[in-house]
Structures are given as C-alpha cells and as structure tokens.
N, C-alpha and C positions, 0 to 999 in steps of 0.2 A: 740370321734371318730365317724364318718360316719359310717352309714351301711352298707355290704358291701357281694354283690351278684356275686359271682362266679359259673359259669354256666360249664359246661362239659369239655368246650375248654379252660376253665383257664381263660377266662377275664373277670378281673373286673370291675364290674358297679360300682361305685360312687353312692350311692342313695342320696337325700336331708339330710342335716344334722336335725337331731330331738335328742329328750331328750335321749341321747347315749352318755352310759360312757366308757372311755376310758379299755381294757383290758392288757395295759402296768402295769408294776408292779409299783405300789408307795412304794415309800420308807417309812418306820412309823419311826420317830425321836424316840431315847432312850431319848435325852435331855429334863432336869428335866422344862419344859415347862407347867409353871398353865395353861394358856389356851392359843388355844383351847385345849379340851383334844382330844386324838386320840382314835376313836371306832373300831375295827377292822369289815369290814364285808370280804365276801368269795366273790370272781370271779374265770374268767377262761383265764388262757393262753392259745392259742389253735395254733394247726401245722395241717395242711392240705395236703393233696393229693391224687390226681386221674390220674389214668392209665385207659384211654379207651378201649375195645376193639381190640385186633389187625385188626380185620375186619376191624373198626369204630374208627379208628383215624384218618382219613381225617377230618371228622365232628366234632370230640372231644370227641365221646360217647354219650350215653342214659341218664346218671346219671346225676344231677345238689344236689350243696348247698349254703347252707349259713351260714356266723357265723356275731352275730354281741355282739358288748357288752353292748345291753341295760342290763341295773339291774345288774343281776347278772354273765349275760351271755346267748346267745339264739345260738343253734347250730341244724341244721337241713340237709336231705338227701332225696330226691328223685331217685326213679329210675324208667325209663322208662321204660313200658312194649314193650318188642321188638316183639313183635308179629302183631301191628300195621303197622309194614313196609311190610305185607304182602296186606295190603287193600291202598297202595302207600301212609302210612301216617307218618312223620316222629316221631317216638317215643321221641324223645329228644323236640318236643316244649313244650309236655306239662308238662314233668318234670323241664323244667326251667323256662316258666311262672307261673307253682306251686309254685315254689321258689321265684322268682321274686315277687307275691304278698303275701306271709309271712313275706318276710322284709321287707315291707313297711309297715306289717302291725304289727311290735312286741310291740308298744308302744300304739297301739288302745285302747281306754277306756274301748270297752266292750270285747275286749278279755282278761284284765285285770289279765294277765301275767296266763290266762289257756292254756297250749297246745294245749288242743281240741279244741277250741274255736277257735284257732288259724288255727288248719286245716279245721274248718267248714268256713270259712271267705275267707280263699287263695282259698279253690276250690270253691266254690260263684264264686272267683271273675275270676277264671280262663276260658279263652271262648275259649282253642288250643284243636281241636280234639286228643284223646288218653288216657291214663292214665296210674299210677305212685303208686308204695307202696312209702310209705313217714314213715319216723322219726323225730320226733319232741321235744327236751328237753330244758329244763328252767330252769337257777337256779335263784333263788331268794335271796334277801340281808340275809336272815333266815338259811340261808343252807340248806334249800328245793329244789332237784331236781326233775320237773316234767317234765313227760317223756308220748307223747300220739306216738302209735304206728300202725299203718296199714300195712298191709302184713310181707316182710320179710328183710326189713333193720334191723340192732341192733345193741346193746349197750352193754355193757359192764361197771361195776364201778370196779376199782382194789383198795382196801388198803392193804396199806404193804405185799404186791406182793401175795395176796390173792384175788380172783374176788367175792364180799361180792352181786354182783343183776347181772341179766341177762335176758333181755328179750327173748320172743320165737318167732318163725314165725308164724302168721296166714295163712291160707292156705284153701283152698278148696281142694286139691289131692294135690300130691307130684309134687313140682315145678310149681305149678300156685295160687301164693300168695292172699290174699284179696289185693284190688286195688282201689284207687280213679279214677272216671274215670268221661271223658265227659258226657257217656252214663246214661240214666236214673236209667236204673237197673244196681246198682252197690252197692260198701260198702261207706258209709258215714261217716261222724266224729263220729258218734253213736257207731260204729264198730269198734273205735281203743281200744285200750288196755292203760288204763290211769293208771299210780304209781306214788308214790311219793317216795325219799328216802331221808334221812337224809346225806346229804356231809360233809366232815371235811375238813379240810384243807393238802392237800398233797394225794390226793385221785387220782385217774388218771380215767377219761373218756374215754373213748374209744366208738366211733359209726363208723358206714359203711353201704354201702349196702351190697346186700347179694355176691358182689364177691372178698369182703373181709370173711366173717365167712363161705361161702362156702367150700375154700380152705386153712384157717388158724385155728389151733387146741385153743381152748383157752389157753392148756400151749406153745402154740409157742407164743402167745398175750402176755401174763406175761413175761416170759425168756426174751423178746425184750424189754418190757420198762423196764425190769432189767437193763437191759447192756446200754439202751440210757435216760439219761435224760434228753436233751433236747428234747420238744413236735414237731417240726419238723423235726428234724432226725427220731427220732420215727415214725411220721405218713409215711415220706421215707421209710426208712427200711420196714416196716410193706405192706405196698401196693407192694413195688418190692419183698416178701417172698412170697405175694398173688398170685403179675404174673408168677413169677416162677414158682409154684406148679398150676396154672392154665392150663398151657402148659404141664405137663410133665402126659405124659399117664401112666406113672408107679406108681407116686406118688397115696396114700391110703387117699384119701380127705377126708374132712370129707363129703362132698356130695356123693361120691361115696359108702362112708358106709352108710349112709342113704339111698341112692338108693338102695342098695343091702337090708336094713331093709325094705324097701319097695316091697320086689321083684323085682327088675330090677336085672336082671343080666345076664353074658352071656349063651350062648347057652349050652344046656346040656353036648351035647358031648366036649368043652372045659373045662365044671367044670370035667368031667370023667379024664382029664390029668391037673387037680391042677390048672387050672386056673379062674379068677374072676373077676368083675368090676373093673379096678380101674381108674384112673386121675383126674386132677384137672376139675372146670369148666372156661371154658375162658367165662369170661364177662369184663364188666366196675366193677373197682375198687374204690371206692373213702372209703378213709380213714380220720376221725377226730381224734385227740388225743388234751381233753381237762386234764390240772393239774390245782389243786382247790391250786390260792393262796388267801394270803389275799389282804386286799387293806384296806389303812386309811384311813377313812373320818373325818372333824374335826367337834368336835360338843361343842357346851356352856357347859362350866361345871356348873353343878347345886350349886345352892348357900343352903347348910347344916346350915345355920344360925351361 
C-alpha cells in the first residue's frame, strides 16, 4: 500500500509507492501446509478522524496526519500552533508540510525505523513559517512500539480495557506546549520524550492532538472502544464525544480541572455563590485508533535434518 498523507481538510495525497506493506488483514491458513511455513508478525488496523475547529473549517483546521503501513505500522499527528495567525501566518502549513515530509521519509535508511530520527529529518526538511507539537509512533515486526513525543499531542495503549502507558504533555506554562518550530530558538528532536513499549496482539492504540485528551476522560477512551470494535467507528464516535464536550460551557473537562489545578479560575465573588471553571476546549480534533493485529508472512521452513 502507498503512503498515505492526510492533511486537516481530509485530502489525501497519494505518495510514491516504496517499500510499504499493506495494513489490511492477511488471512494465516490453518491448512496442514509444509511449506511455506507461516510466521506471525504484529501490525495495525487504523480508523481515522478530524473535526476542525468550528472557527476553522473553511480551511479544514490547524492539525495534519499520517498513517502509513511501512513495517509494522508508522502513525503520526501534528498540531498547529494557532497563535501564528496573529503575525498573518497560517498555522496549518506547517503542521502539514511537517507531515508531508515524515512520510516520505518512514522507510529512510538513516532514520532506520527511530522516531526521533524521524522528527529531526521532517523538521530539516520543513521550510513553511510556524510551528507544530508533533507525535510520532512505530511499530516494528518485534512488537516494539516506539513513540517520540513533542509538546502535547498523546497516546494512549489500552489492553483488555485497561490503559497499561500513557504519555504526558511537555509544556513550558499551562497551555503553551514545547513546540517544533521554524524559529531558531525553539525545541528540537533532542527534546521529545522517546519510549518504547512492548505491543501484543489485540492491544488498542489510541493517539490525538491535544483536542481530543483535552476534553475526553481516559475512562470515557476505554468505555467507547468497549462498546465499538470496529477502529473507525471508534475514532468517529470518540472525536464527535470530543466536539461535543468542546462546546458545552458546563461540561467538567478534563482542561478545565487542570486549569483550575493551575489556578485559573473565576472571579472570587462567583466562587463566594458555588460557582467554578468549567467547559470543554474548542480546538481541532484529530483522532487515530490503531488495533495490533497480526499478519502472515511466509518464510522457508528450516531443514532439522
């Protein structure tokens, strides 16, 4: 399968075909077949979605991704820093030429299937004024997922409706993330937050920017890929749970409790009559939900003499 870069406004590019394996499921034969024999390795199904802005869906939104299924699977997120639109510069070019040059570049020799590696490369190659916190995970044929992280996009792994890793946001102060940017003085690939975790099969991924874990609980994350198993209904449902609680000024977000852990909150004289921050944050939503299946590849079976 092509690589395949989807940018804020939903369209996809076609990239050149390269050493890119298919993420459809293979069947593995039970039949009693000497050879070849079947080796099981791990991939990822993946379901997709992004709700821009209510502002900023003319344009499509800030946010840009990609998934493609070199190896074992390569799934990534940018989000534009919208504070750019204040010096007339569009936030969304460089979160999608950020993107745009990661997958072209997931099969490079010398990023040799490292995330970080991977973000010091795309932003290199990136020349659009602005900047983007970025998420970056890999799995490998090993069951190795590696995960390089910059500001406040995240992740999430669920097994058997347990969330077993989770990444944090980096941040400078509340609500202004670390950030890849044009600018000289800024954070680099140096400054992501690099893990590796051990995948199994039947494992559920979960990534976003931050206007998905903004205003979604992680047991509202769990409870929904309960109820859906299919990965694109799930990443639906899960992005419309987001907008919803985005908009609603009464909803108890989870940014709104952190705000308040922060000190933000309202005026004195309204906490004097019971009242407090609350609603969601309206941004761009983009949602990934990857499930680890497997996939047969056929290999010589060794001759035991």
């Amino acid at each position: 399968m092509s690589c395949q870069f989807l940018s804020s406004s939903g369209t996809a590019i076609k990239l050149p075909r390269k050493k890119v394996m298919s993420m459809n499921v293979i069947g593995c034969s039970t039949s009693p077949i000497p050879n070849p024999v079947l080796r099981p390795e791990l991939s990822i199904r993946v379901g997709t979605r992004l709700i821009p802005h209510p502002k900023k869906a003319d344009k499509g939104g800030e946010d840009a991704f990609f998934v493609s299924g070199y190896n074992g699977g390569v799934m990534a997120v940018a989000d534009g820093v919208s504070g750019w639109a204040e010096k007339d510069v569009d936030p969304a070019q460089f979160s999608r030429e950020l993107m745009r040059r990661a997958s072209s570049l997931v099969d490079d020799e010398e990023v040799n299937y490292d995330p970080r590696i991977l973000v010091r490369k795309a932003h290199a190659a990136t020349s659009s004024t602005g900047s983007a916190t970025v998420i970056v995970s890999m799995l490998d044929n090993n069951g190795i997922l590696k995960i390089a992280n910059v500001g406040d996009c995240g992740l999430r792994v669920i097994r058997k409706g347990q969330i077993i890793f989770s990444t944090f946001p980096q941040e400078h102060y509340f609500d202004c993330p670390y950030q890849l940017s044009s600018e000289t003085v800024s954070q680099t690939y140096l400054d992501a937050t690099v893990t590796s975790i051990d995948i199994v099969k039947g494992d559920i991924i979960v990534m976003g920017s931050d206007g998905l874990f903004d205003n979604v609980f992680d047991h509202e994350i769990v409870s929904t890929i309960k109820e859906h198993k299919d990965v694109a209904e799930t990443a639906k449902v899960l992005a419309d749970l987001a907008y919803k609680h985005s908009v609603d000024f009464y909803f108890d977000s989870p940014f709104s409790i952190e705000a308040r852990n922060r000190g933000l909150d309202v005026p004195w004289w309204k906490k004097a009559l019971g009242q407090k921050l609350t609603g969601g944050k309206m941004d761009d939503i983009t949602v990934i939900i990857g499930e680890v299946i497997s996939k047969c590849l056929p290999q010589v079976a060794k001759n035991h003499g």
